[in-house]
N, C-alpha and C positions, 0 to 999 in steps of 0.2 A: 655676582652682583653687578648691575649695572653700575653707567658711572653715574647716571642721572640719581639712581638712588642712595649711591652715597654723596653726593652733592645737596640731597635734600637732606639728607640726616644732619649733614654736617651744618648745614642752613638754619636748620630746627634750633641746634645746641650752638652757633653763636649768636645768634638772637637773641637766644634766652640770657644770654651771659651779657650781650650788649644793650638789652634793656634796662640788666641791673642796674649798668654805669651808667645811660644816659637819665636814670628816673633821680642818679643823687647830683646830676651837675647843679650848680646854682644858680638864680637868678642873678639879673644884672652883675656878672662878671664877666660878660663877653670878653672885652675888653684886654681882660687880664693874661697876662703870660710871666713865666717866667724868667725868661732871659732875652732882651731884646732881639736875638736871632730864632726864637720862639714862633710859633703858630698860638695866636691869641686862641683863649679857651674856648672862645663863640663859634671859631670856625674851626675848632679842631673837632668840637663835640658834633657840628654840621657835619664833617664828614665822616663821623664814625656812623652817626644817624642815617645816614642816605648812601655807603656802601653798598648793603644787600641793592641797590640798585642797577649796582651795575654790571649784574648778571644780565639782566634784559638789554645790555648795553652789549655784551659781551656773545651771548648768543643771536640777536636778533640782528646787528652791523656786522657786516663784513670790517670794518674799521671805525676809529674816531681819531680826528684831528682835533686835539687839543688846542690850538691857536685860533680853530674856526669858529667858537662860538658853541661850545660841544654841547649835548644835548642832558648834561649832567646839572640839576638844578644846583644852583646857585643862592637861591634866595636865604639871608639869614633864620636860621629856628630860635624865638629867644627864650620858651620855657621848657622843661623835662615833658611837658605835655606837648608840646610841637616835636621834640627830638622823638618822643615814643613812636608819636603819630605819623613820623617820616619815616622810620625806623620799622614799623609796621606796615605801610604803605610800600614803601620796597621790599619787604620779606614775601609779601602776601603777592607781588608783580615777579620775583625771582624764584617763587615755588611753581606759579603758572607757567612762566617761562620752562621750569626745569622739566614739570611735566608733559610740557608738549612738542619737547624734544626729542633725539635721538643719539644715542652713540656716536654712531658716526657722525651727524652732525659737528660732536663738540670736538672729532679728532682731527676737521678742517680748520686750516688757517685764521688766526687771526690778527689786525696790524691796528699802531697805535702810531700816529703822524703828530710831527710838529710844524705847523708851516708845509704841510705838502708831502716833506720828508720824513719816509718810515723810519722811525728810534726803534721799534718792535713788532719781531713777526714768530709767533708763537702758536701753535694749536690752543682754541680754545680751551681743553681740558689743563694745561699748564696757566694759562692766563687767570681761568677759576681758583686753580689750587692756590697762584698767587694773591689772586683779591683775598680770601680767607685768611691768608699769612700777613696780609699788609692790616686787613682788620681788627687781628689779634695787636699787631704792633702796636697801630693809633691807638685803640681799646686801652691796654697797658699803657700807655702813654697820658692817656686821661685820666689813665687811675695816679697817676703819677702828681697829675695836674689837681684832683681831688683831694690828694696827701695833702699836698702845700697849701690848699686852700680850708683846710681842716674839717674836710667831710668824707663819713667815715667811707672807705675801699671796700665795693663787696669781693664776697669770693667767687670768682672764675672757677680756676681749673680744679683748686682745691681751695682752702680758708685763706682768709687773707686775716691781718693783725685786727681787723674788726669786724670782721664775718667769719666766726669759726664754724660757720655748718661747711660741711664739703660741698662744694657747687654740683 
C-alpha cells in the first residue's frame, strides 16, 4: 500500500469523526474555557475545524515560520455550519493534495521555524502521522469541552456515554 493511500483513508475516517464534534459545538460560547490556562472553546473548535489543512501545508512548503505570519488561516469560525464548512474546505484541499503526490515526496524533509529558527526537521511522512495524532488529541479535548458544557459527546472510536452506536 502506498503511504499516499493510507493517509487518504485515514483522512476519510477523521473527518468523519471530526464532523461529528464540530456539528455539536455551541453557539455563542466561544468565549468560554474551562480553566484560565485553557484554550477558549471558539478557538479550540477553530483549530480542530482547519487541521485537515494543513496537509497542503505540509506537503506543498518546504517549511513554515510560525512567527511570520504563517499562511494558516486565522480568522475566527462562530457556527457548527462555519466549523463543518472549514472542516470540509480543508479535507477536500488535503485529499488533492494527497493525491497529487508521491512517496517519495513525503519521505523528504520537512521544517517548522520560530523566528528564523528551526524547532523541527522531520520527513514529511512523520510530520502527517503527527497532525492525525495532534487532531485526535484536540478532537478528544473538545469532546471534553462539550462534556462541561452539557452537550452530548459523539462517538469516535467506539460509543461514547451518549452515542452508543459504535463509530
Amino acid at each position: 500500500m502506498k503511504l499516499t493511500d493510507f493517509y487518504l483513508a485515514q483522512l476519510e475516517a477523521e473527518s468523519a469523526r471530526t464532523r461529528r464534534t464540530l456539528e455539536r459545538v455551541p453557539e455563542g460560547r466561544g468565549d468560554w474555557k474551562p480553566h484560565d490556562k485553557s484554550m477558549p472553546l471558539g478557538r479550540l473548535a477553530m483549530l480542530v475545524a482547519r487541521m485537515p489543512s494543513w496537509i497542503n501545508l505540509i506537503v506543498n512548503q518546504d517549511e513554515l515560520d510560525l512567527s511570520a505570519g504563517s499562511n494558516v488561516d486565522q480568522r475566527p469560525l462562530n457556527t457548527p455550519a462555519d466549523l463543518v464548512k472549514a472542516l470540509d474546505e480543508g479535507t477536500a484541499g488535503a485529499r488533492q493534495t494527497l493525491m497529487g503526490t508521491t512517496d517519495d515526496h513525503l519521505m523528504t524533509n520537512w521544517r517548522l521555524k520560530m523566528g528564523g529558527r528551526v524547532v523541527s526537521e522531520e520527513k514529511r511522512t512523520n510530520v502527517i502521522r503527527d497532525t492525525f495524532a495532534h487532531l485526535a488529541h484536540h478532537r478528544a479535548q473538545l469532546g471534553v469541552y462539550l462534556r462541561l458544557n452539557d452537550v452530548p459527546v459523539p462517538a469516535m472510536y467506539g460509543p461514547s456515554a451518549d452515542d452508543t452506536h459504535f463509530a
